[in-house]
C-alpha angles and dihedrals in degrees: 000000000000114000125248092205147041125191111206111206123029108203122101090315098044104042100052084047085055106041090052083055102050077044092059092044097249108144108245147187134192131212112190116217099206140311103335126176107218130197104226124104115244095245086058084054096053091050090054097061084046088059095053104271123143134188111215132201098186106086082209087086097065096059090063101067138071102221123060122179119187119209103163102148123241104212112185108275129227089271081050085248120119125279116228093178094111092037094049087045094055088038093059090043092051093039093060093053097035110132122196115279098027121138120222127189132192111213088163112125101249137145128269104292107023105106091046094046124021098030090033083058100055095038086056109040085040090049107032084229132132116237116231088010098059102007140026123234128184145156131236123172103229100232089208116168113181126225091000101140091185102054114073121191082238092063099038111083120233122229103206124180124186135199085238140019093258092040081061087054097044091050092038085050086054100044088044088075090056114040127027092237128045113188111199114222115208086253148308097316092046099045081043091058096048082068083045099052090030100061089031083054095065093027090058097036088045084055095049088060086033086064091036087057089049089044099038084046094054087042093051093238129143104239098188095053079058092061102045086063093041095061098057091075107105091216144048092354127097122173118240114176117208127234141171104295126319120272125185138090103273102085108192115243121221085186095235103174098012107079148013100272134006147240103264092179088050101049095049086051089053093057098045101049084048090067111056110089076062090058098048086051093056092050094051089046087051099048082044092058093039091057083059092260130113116229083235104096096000122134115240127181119200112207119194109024099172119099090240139035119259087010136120094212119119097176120141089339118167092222082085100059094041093059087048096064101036080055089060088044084064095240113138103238130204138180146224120188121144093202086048118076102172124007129190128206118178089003085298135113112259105218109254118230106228094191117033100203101060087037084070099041093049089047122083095206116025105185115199105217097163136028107221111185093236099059101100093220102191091054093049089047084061098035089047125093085206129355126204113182116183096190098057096233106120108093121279106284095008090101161024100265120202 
């Protein structure tokens, strides 16, 4: 059977896409556009190729189908600007198959202008083809959330902008067979700056409890006990825990060099939650120090190294950077993570822990970064010689909270 649709990237914006559409019975192929971490199991793989989905090689496919999605990540690049490498090369492979009629959409995370501009460029001078004449073109923030059981693409609205009014209706026709709302941007800025505000939105309001922790710390206050009581408010409050840096694929954009002005909130966001894994490594240095032993030299076990919990992504974690440090404090530091086989810090292997329990009990410092649902954490916070968590999930008492 041809396909309908090609995703175009198949990392933790791709996959999810793919895997709505093989659920909606709407025949589907994937091009990958390099080595890209996703964020579904491989039992929900398999059960995709049984539905029908299949990854292609041969760029031929994408030009026999009349949707095409591209997902290619933007990770920050080393001038902390995006980097459109992975967007402009599946741009180029789609523009030299792209029939007449085809709709392409950009879920990329990307700033205002960039699909009008810089990917309605390449389709067209690759094609030969005419955007919004011979082709429609549109943007939709993916609205992935990895890992997150509870919150099916169905259920989740789309925000879709087109180049022109019919290239909105092509991509919202398309979307309609995924999700049960489809909410129709003016056009291509407006629906790029929903992903803008959107990602901004968690990174500013993550620093604010980032700078609560380092405040309620130094108050002696139990700020999650703050929380817990905040939240209960029905109105203009939601609650946002703080942890020891932020991980994932969507980098917030303060828009330096971009624009006219920046984002300030943004930008000061941006430098607080940086440096939090610093932060992680002076407390541990500090409840080293105050057990009577130095960091150099102390064994510290890091549990929980992905970005998310219940995730095999490793992508932009502060774990790295943590273990970094600790490394140049001279502690010998080791790892436990049941979604991470092999991890490697400073192009060298990090010991894995087998048995977690004895792991904790060997180790003078054991740090929780992230809360996988199958660490039992009442019976760490007794195995444990000490015990720092930096999500705040371990019971009242039981730990060492950030």
């Amino acid at each position: 059977m041809p396909a309908d649709l090609a995703v175009i990237g198949l990392g933790s914006y791709g996959l999810p896409l793919a895997q709505a559409a093989v659920s909606a019975g709407i025949p589907t192929i994937g091009y990958a556009t390099g080595p890209e971490a996703g964020s579904l199991s491989p039992a929900e793989l398999r059960r995709m190729h049984a539905a029908g989905f299949r990854p292609v090689t041969d760029p031929a496919q994408l030009g026999r189908v009349r949707t095409a999605v591209i997902c290619a990540p933007t990770p920050r690049g080393a001038d902390g600007g995006i980097d459109l490498g992975q967007v402009e090369s599946a741009a180029r492979t789609l523009a030299e198959r792209l029939r007449p009629h085809t709709t392409v959409i950009l879920e990329s995370p990307v700033l205002p202008g960039t699909t009008g501009e810089f990917l309605r460029s390449l389709l067209e001078r690759g094609s030969g083809l005419r955007a919004g004449r011979d082709f429609h073109l549109a943007y939709s923030p993916s609205r992935v959330d990895p890992g997150n059981r509870d919150r099916t693409p169905a259920g989740t609205p789309r925000v879709i902008g087109g180049l022109t009014p019919a290239c909105t209706e092509s991509a919202a026709a398309f979307y309609g067979r995924l999700t049960d709302k489809v909410v129709r941007a003016r056009g291509l800025r407006e629906a790029e700056a929903v992903q803008l505000l959107e990602t901004n939105y968690r990174h500013v309001n993550i620093a604010l409890v980032n700078e609560m922790a380092v405040l309620c710390h130094e108050l002696g206050v139990d700020l999650w006990d703050v929380i817990r009581c905040a939240e209960t408010k029905p109105f203009g409050f939601q609650a946002f825990r703080p942890g020891p840096g932020v991980g994932g694929h969507a980098v917030p954009h303060d828009l330096t060099g971009h624009a006219t002005r920046t984002l300030r909130m943004v930008e000061l966001a941006q430098q607080v939650n940086h440096r939090m894994p610093r932060y992680v490594v002076q407390r541990a240095a500090a409840l080293l120090n105050e057990h009577g032993k130095s960091a150099r030299g102390a064994r510290v076990l890091l549990l929980g190294v992905t970005y998310k919990p219940d995730l095999a992504d490793l992508q932009s974690t502060p774990a790295h950077e943590i273990a970094v440090r600790l490394m140049e404090f001279g502690a010998s530091v080791s790892y436990h993570d049941p979604y991470v086989p092999a991890w490697n810090v400073l192009d060298r292997p990090v010991p894995r822990a087998d048995s977690l329990y004895e792991a904790a009990a060997d180790a003078d410092l054991t740090i929780l970064l992230q809360q996988h649902r199958t660490y039992d954490l009442q019976g760490l916070s007794v195995k444990a010689q000490l015990l720092l968590d930096t999500r705040g999930a371990t019971p009242t008492g039981a730990a060492h909270r950030l």
